[in-house]
N, C-alpha and C positions, 0 to 999 in steps of 0.2 A: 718734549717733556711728557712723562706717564702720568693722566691724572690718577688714574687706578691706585699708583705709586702712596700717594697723597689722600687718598678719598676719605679714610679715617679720620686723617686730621685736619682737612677740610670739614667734613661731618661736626667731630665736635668744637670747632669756634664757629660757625654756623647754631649748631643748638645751646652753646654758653652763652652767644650774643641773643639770642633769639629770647632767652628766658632771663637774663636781665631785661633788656626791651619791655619782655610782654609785664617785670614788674615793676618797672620806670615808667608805666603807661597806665600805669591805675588811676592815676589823676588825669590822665586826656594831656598831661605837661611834659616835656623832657627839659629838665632843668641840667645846667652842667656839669653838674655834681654827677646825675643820672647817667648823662654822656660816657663822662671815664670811666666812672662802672663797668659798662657797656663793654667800652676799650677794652679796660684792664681782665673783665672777663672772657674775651678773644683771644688776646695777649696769653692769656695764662693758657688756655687750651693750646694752641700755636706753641707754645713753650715747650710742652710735653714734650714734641715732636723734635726738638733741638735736643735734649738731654738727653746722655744714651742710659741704656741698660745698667745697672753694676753688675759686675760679674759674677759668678758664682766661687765665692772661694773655700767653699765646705766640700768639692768633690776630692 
């Protein structure tokens, strides 16, 4: 497996988790509400990566 392949989209569910976290953490709590957050803002970056291109159909 090429991580190189992936690096992008590792990067941003990395930096979408990252910055939920750091504002799930202003009260020193992770409540679980906070958690899925967290998740679904990983989730959704990681998603990009699933869904292709649309096509260009104006050439």
């Amino acid at each position: 497996m090429k991580v190189a392949k992936y690096a992008k989209t590792i990067v941003a569910a990395i930096v979408a988790g990252g910055t939920a976290l750091a504002v799930a953490m202003g009260d020193d709590t992770l409540s679980t509400t906070e958690g899925v957050t967290i998740a679904l803002a990983v989730l959704g970056a990681l998603g990009v990566y699933v869904v292709p291109n649309a096509r260009d159909t104006d050439v």
